[in-house]
C-alpha positions as CSV (number, residue, x, y, z in Angstrom):
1,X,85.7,-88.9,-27.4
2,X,82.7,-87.1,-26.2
3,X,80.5,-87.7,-23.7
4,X,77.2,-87.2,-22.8
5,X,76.4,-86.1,-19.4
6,X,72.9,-85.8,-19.7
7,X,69.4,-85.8,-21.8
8,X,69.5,-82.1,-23.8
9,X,67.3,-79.8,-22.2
10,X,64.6,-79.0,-24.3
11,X,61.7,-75.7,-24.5
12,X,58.8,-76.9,-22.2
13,X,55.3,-75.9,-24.0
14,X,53.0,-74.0,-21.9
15,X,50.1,-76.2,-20.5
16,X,47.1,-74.9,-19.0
17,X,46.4,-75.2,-15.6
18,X,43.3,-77.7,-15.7
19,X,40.3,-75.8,-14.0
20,X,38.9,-77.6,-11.0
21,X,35.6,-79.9,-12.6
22,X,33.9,-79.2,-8.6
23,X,34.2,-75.5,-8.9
24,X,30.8,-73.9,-10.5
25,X,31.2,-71.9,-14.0
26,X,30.5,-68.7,-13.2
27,X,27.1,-67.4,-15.5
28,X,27.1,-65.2,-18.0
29,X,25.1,-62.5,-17.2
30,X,23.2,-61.1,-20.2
31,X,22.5,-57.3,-20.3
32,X,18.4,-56.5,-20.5
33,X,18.0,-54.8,-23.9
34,X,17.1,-51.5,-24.2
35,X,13.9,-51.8,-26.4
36,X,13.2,-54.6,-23.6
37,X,13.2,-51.5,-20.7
38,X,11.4,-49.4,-22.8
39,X,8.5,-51.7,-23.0
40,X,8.3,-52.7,-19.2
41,X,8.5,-48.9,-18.0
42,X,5.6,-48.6,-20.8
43,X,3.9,-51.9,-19.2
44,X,4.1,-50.5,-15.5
45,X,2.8,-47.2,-16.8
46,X,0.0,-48.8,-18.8
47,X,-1.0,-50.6,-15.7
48,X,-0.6,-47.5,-13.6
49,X,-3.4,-45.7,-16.0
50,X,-5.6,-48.8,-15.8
51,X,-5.5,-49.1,-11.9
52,X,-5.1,-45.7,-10.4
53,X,-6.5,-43.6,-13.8
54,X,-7.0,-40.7,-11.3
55,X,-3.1,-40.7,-10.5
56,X,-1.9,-39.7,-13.7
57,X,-5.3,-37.5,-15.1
58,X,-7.3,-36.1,-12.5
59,X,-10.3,-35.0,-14.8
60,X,-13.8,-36.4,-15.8
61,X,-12.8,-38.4,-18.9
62,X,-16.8,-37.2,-19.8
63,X,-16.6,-33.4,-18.7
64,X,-17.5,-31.7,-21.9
65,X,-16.4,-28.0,-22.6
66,X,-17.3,-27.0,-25.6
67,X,-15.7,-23.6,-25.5
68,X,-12.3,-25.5,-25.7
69,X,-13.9,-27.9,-28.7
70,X,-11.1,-29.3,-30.6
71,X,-8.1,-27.4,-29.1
72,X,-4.9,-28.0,-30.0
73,X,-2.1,-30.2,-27.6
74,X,-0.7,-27.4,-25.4
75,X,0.1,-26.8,-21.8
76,X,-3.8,-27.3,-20.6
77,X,-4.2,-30.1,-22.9
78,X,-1.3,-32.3,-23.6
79,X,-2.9,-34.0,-26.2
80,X,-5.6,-31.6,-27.2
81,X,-9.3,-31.4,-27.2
82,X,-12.8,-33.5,-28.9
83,X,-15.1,-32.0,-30.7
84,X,-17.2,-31.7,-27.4
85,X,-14.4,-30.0,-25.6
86,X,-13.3,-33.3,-23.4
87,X,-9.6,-33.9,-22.4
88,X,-8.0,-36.5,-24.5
89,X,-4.9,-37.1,-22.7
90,X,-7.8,-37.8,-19.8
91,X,-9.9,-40.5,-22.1
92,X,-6.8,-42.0,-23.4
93,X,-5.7,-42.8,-19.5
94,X,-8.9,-43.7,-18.7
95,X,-9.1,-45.5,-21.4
96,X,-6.7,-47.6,-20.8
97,X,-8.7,-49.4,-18.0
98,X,-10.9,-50.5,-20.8
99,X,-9.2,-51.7,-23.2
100,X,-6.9,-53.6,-21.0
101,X,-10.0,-55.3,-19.1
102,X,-11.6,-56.1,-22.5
103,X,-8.0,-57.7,-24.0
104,X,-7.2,-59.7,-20.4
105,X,-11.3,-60.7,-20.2
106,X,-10.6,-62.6,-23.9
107,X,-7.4,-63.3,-23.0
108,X,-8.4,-65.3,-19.9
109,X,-11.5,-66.9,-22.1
110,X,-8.8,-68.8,-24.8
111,X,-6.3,-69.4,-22.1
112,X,-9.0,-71.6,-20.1
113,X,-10.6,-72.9,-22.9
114,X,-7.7,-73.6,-25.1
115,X,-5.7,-75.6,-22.0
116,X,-8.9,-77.9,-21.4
117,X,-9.5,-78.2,-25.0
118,X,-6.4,-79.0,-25.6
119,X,-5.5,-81.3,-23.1
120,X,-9.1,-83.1,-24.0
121,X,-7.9,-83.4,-27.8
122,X,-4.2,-84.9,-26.4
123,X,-5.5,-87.3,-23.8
124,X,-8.1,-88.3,-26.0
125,X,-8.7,-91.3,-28.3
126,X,-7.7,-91.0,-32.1
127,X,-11.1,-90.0,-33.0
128,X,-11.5,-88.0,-30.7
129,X,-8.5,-86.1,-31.0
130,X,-8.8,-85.5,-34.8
131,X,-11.7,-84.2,-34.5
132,X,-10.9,-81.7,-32.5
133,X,-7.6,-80.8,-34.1
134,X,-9.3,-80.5,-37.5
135,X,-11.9,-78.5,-35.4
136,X,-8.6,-76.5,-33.9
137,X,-7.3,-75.9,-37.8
138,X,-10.5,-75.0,-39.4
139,X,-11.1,-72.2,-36.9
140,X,-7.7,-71.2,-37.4
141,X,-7.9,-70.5,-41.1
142,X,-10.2,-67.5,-40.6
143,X,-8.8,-64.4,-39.6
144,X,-9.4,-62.7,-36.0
145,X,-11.3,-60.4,-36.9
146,X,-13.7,-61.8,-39.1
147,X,-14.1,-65.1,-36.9
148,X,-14.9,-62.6,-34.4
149,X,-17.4,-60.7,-36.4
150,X,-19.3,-63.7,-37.3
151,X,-19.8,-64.4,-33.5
152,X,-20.7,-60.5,-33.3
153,X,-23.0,-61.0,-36.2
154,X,-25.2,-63.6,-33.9
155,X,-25.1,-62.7,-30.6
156,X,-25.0,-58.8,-31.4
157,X,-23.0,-55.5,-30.6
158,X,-21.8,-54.8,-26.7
159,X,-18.7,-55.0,-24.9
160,X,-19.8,-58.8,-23.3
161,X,-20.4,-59.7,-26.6
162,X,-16.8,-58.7,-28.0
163,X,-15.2,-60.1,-25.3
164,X,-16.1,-63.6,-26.0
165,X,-15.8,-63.1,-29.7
166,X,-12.3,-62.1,-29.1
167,X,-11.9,-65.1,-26.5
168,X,-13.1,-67.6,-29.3
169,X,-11.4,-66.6,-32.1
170,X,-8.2,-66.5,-30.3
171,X,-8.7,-70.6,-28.5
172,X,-7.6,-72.4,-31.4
173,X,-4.1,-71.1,-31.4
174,X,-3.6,-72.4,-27.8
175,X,-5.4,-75.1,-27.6
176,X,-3.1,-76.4,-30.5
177,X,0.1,-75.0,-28.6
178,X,-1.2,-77.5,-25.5
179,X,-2.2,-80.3,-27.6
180,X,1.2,-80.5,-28.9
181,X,2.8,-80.2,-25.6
182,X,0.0,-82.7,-24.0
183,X,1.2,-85.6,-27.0
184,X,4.7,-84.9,-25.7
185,X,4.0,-85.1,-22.0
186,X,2.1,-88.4,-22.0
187,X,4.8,-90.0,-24.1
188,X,7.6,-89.2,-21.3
189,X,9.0,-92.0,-19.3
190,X,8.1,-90.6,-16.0
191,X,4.4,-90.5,-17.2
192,X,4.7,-94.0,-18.3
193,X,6.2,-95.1,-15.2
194,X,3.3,-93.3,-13.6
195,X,1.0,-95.5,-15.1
196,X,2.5,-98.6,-14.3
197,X,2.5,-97.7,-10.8
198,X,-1.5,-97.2,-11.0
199,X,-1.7,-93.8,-10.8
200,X,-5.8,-92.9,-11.4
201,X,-5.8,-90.8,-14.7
202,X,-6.8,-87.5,-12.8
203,X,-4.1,-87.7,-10.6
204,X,-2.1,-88.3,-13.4
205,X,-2.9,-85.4,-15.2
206,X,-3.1,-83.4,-12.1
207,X,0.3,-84.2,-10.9
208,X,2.5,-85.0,-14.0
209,X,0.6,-84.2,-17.6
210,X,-1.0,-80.7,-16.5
211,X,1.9,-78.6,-15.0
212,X,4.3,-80.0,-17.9
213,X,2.1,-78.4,-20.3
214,X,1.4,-75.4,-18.9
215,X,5.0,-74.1,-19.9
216,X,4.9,-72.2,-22.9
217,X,1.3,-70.9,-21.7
218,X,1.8,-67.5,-20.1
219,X,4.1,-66.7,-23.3
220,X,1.2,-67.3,-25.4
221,X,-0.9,-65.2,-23.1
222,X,1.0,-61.9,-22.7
223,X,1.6,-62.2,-26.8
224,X,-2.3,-63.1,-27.2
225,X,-3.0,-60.1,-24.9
226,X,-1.5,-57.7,-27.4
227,X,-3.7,-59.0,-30.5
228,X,-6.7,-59.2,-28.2
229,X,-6.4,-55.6,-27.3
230,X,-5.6,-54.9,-31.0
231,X,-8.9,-56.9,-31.9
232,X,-10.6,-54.6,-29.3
233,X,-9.8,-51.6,-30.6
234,X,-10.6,-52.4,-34.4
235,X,-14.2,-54.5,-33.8
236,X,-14.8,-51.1,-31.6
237,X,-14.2,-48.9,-34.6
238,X,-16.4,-50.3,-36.4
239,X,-19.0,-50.1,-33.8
240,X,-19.4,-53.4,-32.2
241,X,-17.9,-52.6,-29.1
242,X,-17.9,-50.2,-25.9
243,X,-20.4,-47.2,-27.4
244,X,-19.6,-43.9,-27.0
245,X,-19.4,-41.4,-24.6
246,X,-17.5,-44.6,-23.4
247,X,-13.3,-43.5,-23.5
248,X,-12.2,-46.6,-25.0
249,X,-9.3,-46.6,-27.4
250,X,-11.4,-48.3,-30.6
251,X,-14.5,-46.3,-30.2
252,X,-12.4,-43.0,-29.1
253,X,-10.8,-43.9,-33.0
254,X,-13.8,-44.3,-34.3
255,X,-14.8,-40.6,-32.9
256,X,-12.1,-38.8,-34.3
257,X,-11.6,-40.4,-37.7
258,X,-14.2,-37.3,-38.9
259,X,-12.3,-34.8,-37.7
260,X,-8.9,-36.3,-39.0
261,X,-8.0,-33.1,-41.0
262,X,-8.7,-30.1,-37.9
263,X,-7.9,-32.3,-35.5
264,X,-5.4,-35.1,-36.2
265,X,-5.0,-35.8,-32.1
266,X,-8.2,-36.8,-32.0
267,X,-7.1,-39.9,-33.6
268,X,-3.5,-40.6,-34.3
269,X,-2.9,-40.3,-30.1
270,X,-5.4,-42.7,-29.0
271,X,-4.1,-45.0,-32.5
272,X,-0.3,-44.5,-30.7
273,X,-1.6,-45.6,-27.8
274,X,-3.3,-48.9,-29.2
275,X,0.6,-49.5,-31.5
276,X,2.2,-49.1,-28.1
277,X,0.4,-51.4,-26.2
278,X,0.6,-54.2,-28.6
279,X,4.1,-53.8,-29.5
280,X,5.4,-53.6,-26.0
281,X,3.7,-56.6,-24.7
282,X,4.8,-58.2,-27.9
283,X,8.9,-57.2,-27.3
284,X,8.0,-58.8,-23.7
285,X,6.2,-62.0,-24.8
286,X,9.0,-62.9,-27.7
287,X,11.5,-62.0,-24.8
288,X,9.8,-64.5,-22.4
289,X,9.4,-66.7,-25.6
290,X,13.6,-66.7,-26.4
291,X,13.9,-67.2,-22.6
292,X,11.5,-70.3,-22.6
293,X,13.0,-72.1,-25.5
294,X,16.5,-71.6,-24.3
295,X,18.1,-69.1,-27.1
296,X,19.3,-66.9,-24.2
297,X,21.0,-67.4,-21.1
């Protein structure tokens, strides 16, 4: 007869020690992209030229020497010579003071416009607010740079001028973004709990609708401030903007694009300057843009 002592011992599976629910997750820290710290060191340099021009070229962006007209990019000129013997690496850094003032001057016109227009068109009745948003849509169906050569057309060439063409051919695009977040701000249960408490409507917006909205709004800025300086540079091309001897980008294009075959620098560095600009702010706008909508940690 046998007898059993005891239960058989039997293989124990390894459990994992549960992780204390108090004890904060550690966060995962993301490493900044390399095309991401390209584009700020280009940023801080750009503002650098546009600030303190003097720091980085010394010279008269106007001083003419026309024994050295149309040199070539060497030691004394890094990037060469105009046809009137002026520095170009100096106009292009001075330059950059322009065109940045221009782009941030539009920029700032849609940004205010487009947040009180939009708000207007998302706190307003029906009527009113389809009006406006087909308003919003039909100005949105013309390109940039034709809207903003219509408004040039009437009000005439000059950098004021450009400026608020830029400025109102780039509002529709954010006073759409802030319509859209104004519909979804005023249909929250915190604004609606608001209300019933008798909150008076400009408090209301002041305290609860307005900084709600104003979210996605510097994303759409630093992006918008690529395409205005863009906008800049082509309307100035073509004449409508800054005139010359004035070292903006556009018109220094504009300059150069008849000497293209002696003296390519005269055009495709102030055109890599331009590409730079708008690319960079546009790697650090989508960046902020991933950031704000909560693809990245």
């Amino acid at each position: 007869m046998t007898v059993t002592l005891g239960p058989t011992p039997t293989a124990v599976a390894a459990v994992p020690l549960a992780t204390d629910p108090s004890t904060p997750a550690r966060p995962r820290r993301s490493r900044p992209l390399p095309g991401l710290l390209v584009a700020g060191a280009y940023l801080v340099l750009l503002v650098v030229a546009a600030v303190l021009p003097a720091l980085l070229a010394p010279g008269d962006p106007l001083a003419a020497d026309p024994r050295a007209a149309l040199a070539a990019p060497d030691p004394a000129h890094w990037f060469g010579t105009d046809q009137l013997g002026r520095d170009v690496w100096t106009r292009v850094v001075h330059g950059a003071g322009h065109s940045l003032t221009i782009g941030l001057a539009a920029t700032g016109i849609a940004v205010t416009g487009g947040v009180l227009l939009g708000l207007l068109a998302g706190l307003a009745h029906r009527f009113a607010d389809e009006t406006l948003s087909r308003s919003f849509d039909a100005l949105s169906a013309f390109p940039l740079l034709l809207l903003a050569l219509l408004f040039i057309t009437v009000t005439g060439p000059g950098t004021a001028s450009l400026v608020v063409a830029i400025g109102i051919a780039t509002l529709p695009h954010h006073a759409r973004v802030v319509r859209g977040q104004t519909l979804l701000v005023r249909r929250a249960g915190y604004v609606e709990q608001a209300v019933s408490f008798g909150l008076s409507r400009p408090r209301l917006v002041w305290r609860h609708v307005l900084p709600n909205v104003l979210g996605p709004v510097p994303v759409l800025a630093v992006i918008g401030l690529g395409e205005a300086v863009l906008a800049a540079a082509g309307l100035s091309f073509l004449g409508l903007g800054p005139q010359p001897p004035s070292p903006e980008w556009g018109a220094m294009l504009s300059e150069g694009r008849n000497y293209l075959q002696v003296a390519w620098w005269m055009t495709v560095l102030p055109g890599a300057a331009v590409t730079a600009t708008v690319v960079a702010l546009t790697v650090v706008g989508r960046h902020w843009q991933t950031r704000f909508d909560g693809r990245r940690p």
